[in-house]
C-alpha positions as CSV (number, residue, x, y, z in Angstrom):
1,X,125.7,212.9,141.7
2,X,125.8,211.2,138.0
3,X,128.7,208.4,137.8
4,X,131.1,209.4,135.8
5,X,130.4,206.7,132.4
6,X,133.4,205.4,130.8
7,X,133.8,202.7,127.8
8,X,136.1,200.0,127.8
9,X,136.5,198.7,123.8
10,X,139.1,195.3,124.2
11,X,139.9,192.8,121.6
12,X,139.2,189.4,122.5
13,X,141.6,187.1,123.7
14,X,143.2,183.5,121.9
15,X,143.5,182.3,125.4
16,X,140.0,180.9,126.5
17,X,138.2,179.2,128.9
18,X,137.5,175.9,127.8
19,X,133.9,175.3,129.9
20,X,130.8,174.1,128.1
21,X,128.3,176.2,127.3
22,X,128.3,179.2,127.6
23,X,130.1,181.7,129.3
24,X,129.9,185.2,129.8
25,X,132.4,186.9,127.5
26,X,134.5,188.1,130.2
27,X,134.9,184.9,131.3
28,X,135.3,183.4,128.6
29,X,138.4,185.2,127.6
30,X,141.3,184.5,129.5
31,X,144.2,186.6,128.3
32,X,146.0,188.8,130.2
33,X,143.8,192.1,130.0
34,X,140.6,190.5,130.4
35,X,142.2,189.1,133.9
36,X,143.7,192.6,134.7
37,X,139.7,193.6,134.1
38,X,138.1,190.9,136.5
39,X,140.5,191.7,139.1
40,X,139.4,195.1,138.7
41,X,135.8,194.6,138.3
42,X,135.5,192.8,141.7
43,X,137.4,195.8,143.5
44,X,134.7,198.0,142.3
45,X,131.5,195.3,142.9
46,X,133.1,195.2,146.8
47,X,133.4,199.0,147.1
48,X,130.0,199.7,145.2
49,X,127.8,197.4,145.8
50,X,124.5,199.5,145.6
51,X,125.9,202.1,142.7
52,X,125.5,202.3,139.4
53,X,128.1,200.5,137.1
54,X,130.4,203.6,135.8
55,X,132.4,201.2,133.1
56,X,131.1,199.4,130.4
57,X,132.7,197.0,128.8
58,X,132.7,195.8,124.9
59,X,134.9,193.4,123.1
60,X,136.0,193.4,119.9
61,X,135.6,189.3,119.4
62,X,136.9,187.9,115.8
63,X,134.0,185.5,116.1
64,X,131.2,188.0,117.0
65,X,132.1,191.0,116.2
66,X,131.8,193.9,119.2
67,X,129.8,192.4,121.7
68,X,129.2,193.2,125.4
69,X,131.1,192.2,128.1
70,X,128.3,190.1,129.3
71,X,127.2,188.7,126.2
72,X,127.3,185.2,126.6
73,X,129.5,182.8,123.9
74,X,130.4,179.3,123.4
75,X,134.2,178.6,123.4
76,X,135.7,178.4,119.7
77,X,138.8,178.8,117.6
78,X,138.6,182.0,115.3
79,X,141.8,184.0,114.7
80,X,141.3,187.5,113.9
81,X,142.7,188.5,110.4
82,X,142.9,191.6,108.6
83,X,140.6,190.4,105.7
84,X,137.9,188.9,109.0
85,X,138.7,192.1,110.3
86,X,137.3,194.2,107.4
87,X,134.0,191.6,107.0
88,X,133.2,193.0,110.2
89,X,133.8,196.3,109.8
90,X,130.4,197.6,109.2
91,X,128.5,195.6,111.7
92,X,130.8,196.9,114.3
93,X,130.4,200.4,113.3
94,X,127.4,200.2,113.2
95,X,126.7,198.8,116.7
96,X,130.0,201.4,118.2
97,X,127.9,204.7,116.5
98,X,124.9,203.4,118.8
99,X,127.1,203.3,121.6
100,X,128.3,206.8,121.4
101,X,125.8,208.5,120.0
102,X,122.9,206.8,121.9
103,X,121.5,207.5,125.3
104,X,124.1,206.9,127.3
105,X,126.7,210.0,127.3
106,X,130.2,208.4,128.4
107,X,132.9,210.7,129.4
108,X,136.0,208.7,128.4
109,X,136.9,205.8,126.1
110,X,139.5,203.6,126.1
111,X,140.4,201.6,123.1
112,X,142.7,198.4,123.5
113,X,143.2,196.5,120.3
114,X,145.9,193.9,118.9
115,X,146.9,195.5,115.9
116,X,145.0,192.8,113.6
117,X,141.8,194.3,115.1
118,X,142.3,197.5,113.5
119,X,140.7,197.6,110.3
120,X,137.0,196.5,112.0
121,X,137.5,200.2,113.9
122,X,138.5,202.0,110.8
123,X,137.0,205.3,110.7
124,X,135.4,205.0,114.5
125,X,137.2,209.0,115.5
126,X,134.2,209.9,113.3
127,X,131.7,209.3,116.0
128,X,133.5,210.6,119.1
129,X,132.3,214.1,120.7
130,X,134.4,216.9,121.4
131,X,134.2,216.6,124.8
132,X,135.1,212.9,125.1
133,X,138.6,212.3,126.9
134,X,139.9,209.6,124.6
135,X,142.7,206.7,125.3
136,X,144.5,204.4,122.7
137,X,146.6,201.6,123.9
138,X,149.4,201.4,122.1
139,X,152.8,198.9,121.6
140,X,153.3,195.2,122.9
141,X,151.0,193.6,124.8
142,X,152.7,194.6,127.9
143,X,152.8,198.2,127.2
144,X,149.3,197.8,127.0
145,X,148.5,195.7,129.9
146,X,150.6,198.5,132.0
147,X,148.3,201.1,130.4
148,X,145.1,199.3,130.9
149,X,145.9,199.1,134.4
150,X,146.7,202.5,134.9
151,X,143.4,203.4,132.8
152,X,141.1,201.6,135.4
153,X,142.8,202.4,138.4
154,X,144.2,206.2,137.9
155,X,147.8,205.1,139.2
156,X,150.1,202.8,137.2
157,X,150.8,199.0,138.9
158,X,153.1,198.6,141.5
159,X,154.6,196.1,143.7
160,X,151.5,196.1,146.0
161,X,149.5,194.6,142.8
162,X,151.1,190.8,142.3
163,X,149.6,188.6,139.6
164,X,147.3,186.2,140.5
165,X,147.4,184.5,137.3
166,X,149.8,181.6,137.9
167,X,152.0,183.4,134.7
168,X,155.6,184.5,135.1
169,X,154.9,188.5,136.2
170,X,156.4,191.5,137.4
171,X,154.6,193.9,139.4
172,X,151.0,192.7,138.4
173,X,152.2,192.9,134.8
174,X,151.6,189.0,133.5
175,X,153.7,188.1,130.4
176,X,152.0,185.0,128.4
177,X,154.3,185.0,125.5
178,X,156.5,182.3,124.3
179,X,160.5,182.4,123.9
180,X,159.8,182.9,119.6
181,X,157.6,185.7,120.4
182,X,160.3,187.4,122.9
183,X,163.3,187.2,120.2
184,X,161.0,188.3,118.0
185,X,160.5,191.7,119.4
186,X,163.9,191.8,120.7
187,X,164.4,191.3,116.8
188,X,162.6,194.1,116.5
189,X,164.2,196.8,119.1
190,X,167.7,195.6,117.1
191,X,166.2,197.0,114.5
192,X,164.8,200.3,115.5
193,X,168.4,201.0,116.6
194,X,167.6,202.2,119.8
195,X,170.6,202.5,121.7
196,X,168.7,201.0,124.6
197,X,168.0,198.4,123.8
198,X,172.1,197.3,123.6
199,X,172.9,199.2,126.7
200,X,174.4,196.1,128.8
201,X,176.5,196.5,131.6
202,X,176.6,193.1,133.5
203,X,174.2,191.3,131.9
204,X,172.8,190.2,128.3
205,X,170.8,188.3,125.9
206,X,171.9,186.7,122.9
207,X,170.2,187.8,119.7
208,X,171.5,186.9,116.6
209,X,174.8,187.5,117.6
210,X,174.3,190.6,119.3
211,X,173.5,191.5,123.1
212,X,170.3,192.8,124.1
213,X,169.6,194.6,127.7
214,X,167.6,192.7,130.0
215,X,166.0,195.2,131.6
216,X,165.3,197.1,128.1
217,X,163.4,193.6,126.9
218,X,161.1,193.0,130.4
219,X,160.3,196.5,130.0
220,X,159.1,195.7,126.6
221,X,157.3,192.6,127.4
222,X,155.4,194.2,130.7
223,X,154.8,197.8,129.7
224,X,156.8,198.9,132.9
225,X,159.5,202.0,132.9
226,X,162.9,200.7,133.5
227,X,163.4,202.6,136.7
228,X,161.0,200.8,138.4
229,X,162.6,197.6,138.4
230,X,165.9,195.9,139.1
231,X,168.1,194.1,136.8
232,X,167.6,191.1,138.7
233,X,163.9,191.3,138.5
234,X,164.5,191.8,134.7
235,X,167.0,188.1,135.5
236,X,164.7,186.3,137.2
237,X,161.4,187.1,135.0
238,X,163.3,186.4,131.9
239,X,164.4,182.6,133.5
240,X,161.0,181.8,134.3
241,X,159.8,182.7,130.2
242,X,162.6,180.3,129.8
243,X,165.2,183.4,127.9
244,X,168.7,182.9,128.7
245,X,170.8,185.8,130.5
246,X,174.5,185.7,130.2
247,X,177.3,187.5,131.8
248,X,178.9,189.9,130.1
C-alpha cells in the first residue's frame, strides 16, 4: 500500500537554538510550531519505524529561502520583511514548482506562514493539481498552532496533549507572546467590533479603557474554541503571560 505523501510548508521561527554549528533546521528553530512538529515527528518515528516517511517538511526561512526540514543551518539573526520576502520570491518558486510538479505526487499540502512570509509564495496556487487536498493556516499564531496540530494528527488538541515546552499553555497550545503583543491583538478584536470579544460576565481585562473577555482573548492567543475551556483556565493562563484579570 503507497503512504499517503503529504507537504508541510512552515515559516521559520525568530526563536532559535543557539548551538554552534550546525543544526538541522528543525532543530534549529524553536518556536512553537516547529515544537508542535518534533513532538509529532517522534510519535510517528516510534510507530513506524521501518515505513516510509509520509510527511515532508519545508521551511520557508528568511535567511535561506525554502529549505528542507533537514537541511542543516547555522544559527543567525534575519527577520523576514516584506521587501526580503519578495527577493526571494523567485528562488522559492522555483524550488516549490519542483516540489509539486516533480516525482513525488503528494496528496495534501499544508501551508503555515506568518503573514510577512507571504509575498515569497505569491502566485504558488498556480502549481497545485486538481486533485491536491489543500490547507492554509490562517489568524494568530495560536489559531494556527491549533490548526497545525489538528493537520498532523486528524483530531484537534486536547487536555490529554500538555506542553512540554516550559511556556505558559493550555491544552498543548503554547503561547510565547509578550504582554505588548497580547494588548495588541486585544487592540485589535476592539476594533473588529465583535461583540465577543466585550462579552464579560465576572471577569475582565483592561484595554484602553474598555473590558475585554478573558476567555475571548486565550482563545485568540491559542487557537482553541471557547467551549473547550473554562474561564478560570482563560484566569490562570492569562496570570502566567503576566495580563491582568479584574473583577467585574
Amino acid at each position: 500500500m503507497m503512504n499517503h505523501k503529504r507537504l508541510l510548508i512552515l515559516s521559520c521561527s525568530q526563536r532559535k537554538s543557539h548551538k554552534e554549528g550546525l543544526l538541522p533546521a528543525i532543530e534549529r528553530y524553536d518556536g512553537p510550531l516547529f515544537r508542535i512538529l518534533r513532538r509529532y515527528q517522534k510519535t510517528q518515528d516510534t510507530r513506524n519505524r521501518e515505513a516510509e516517511p509520509s510527511l515532508s517538511t519545508y521551511i520557508l526561512s528568511a535567511e535561506f529561502g525554502l529549505i528542507s526540514a533537514e537541511y542543516p543551518i547555522p544559527y543567525y539573526d534575519c527577520c523576514m520583511t516584506r521587501h526580503r520576502a519578495q527577493m526571494l520570491h523567485p528562488v522559492v518558486m522555483d524550488k516549490l514548482k519542483n516540489l509539486l510538479t516533480g516525482g513525488c505526487r503528494f496528496q495534501e499540502l499544508f501551508i503555515c506562514l506568518g503573514q510577512a512570509y507571504w509575498p515569497a509564495l505569491e502566485g504558488w496556487e498556480a502549481f497545485v493539481r486538481r486533485d491536491m487536498a489543500v490547507h492554509v493556516a490562517w489568524g494568530a499564531i495560536g489559531m494556527r498552532q491549533s490548526q497545525l496540530y489538528e493537520w498532523l494528527y486528524g483530531t484537534p488538541p486536547s487536555a490529554s496533549a500538555p506542553s512540554k515546552s516550559g511556556q505558559p499553555s493550555l491544552r498543548g497550545m503554547a503561547v510565547e507572546l509578550s504582554p505588548q503583543q497580547i494588548f495588541e491583538i486585544a487592540r485589535q478584536g476592539l476594533r473588529g467590533s465583535s461583540r465577543m470579544t466585550t462579552f464579560c460576565h465576572m471577569w475582565y481585562i483592561p484595554v484602553d479603557g474598555q473590558r475585554v473577555a478573558p476567555k475571548w482573548l486565550v482563545s485568540r492567543l491559542t487557537g482553541l474554541p471557547v467551549s473547550t475551556f473554562r474561564t478560570d483556565d482563560a484566569r490562570r493562563l492569562l496570570a502566567q503571560l503576566g495580563i491582568e484579570v479584574r473583577r467585574a
